[in-house]
C-alpha positions in Angstrom: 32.4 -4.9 0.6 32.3 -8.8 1.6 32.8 -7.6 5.3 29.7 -5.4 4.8 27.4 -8.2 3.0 28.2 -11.1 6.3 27.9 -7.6 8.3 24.3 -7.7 7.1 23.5 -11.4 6.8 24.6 -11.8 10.5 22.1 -8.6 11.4 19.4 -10.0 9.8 19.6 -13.7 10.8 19.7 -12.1 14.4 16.8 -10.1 14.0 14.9 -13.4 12.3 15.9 -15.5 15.5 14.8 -12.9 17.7 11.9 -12.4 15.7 10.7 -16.2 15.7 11.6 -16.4 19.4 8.6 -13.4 19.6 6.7 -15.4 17.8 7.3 -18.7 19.6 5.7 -17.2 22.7 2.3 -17.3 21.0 1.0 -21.0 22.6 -2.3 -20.3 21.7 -4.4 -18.0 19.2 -2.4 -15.8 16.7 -2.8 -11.9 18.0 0.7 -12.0 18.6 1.8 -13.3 15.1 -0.6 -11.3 13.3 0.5 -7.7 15.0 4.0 -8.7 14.0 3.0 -9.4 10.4 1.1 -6.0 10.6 3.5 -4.2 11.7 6.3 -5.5 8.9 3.6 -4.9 6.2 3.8 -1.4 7.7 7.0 -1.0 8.4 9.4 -2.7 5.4 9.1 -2.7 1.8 6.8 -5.2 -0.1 10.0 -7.1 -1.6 11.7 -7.2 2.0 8.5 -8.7 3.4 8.8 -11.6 0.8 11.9 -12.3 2.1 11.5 -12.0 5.6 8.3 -14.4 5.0 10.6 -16.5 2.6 13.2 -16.8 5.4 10.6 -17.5 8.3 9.1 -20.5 6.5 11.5 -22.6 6.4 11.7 -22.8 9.7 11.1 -25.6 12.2 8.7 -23.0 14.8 5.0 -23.5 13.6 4.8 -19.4 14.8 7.2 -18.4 12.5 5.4 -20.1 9.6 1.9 -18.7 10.5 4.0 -15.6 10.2 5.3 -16.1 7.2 1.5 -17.1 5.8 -0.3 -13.6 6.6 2.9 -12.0 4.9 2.5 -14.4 1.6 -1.2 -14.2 1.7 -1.3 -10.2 2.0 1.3 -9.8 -0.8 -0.6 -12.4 -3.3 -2.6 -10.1 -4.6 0.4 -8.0 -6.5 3.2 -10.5 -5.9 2.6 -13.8 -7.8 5.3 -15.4 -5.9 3.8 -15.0 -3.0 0.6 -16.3 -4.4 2.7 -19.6 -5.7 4.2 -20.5 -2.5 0.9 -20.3 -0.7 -0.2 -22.4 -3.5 2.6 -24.6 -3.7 3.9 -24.5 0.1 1.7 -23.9 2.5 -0.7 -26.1 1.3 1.3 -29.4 2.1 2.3 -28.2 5.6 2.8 -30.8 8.1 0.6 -28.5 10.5 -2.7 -28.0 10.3 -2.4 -24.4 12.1 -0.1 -22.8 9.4 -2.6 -24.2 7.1 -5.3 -22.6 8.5 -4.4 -19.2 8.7 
């Protein structure tokens, strides 16, 4: 069962890199970033978008927090922890263009 669980961890911290490496591409604007936020709203469970968006903003790639953002600020309306961290997070981002979205 532990081989299963790092089975999984590895899968999904693959995915997240190849994910933010997506999202990286997107120099300027945010078309890119918000498609991909659609389409995991669309696509996964409310609770696994939390995490995914949990995961993404702690990273270093601006992208991957503006990501991370559109997730937490769709979900704030049923999920109050994603209404906290945009309240307690997001709002003391270093940049000013995870802030804004």
């Amino acid at each position: 069962m532990v081989w299963i669980s790092q089975c999984y961890a590895y899968i999904m911290t693959t995915n997240n890199n190849q994910l933010i490496a997506r999202l990286a591409t997107e120099k300027a604007g945010f078309k890119l970033i918000q498609t991909e936020a659609k389409h995991a709203l669309a696509t996964m469970s409310p609770e696994a978008c939390f995490q995914l968006a949990t995961q993404l903003y702690t990273s270093q790639v601006h992208q991957a927090r503006m990501f991370a953002v559109l997730i937490f600020g769709t979900l704030a309306a049923t999920q109050p922890a994603a209404f906290k961290a945009l309240e307690q997070q997001v709002i003391h981002d270093p940049d000013w263009r995870v802030q804004e979205m």
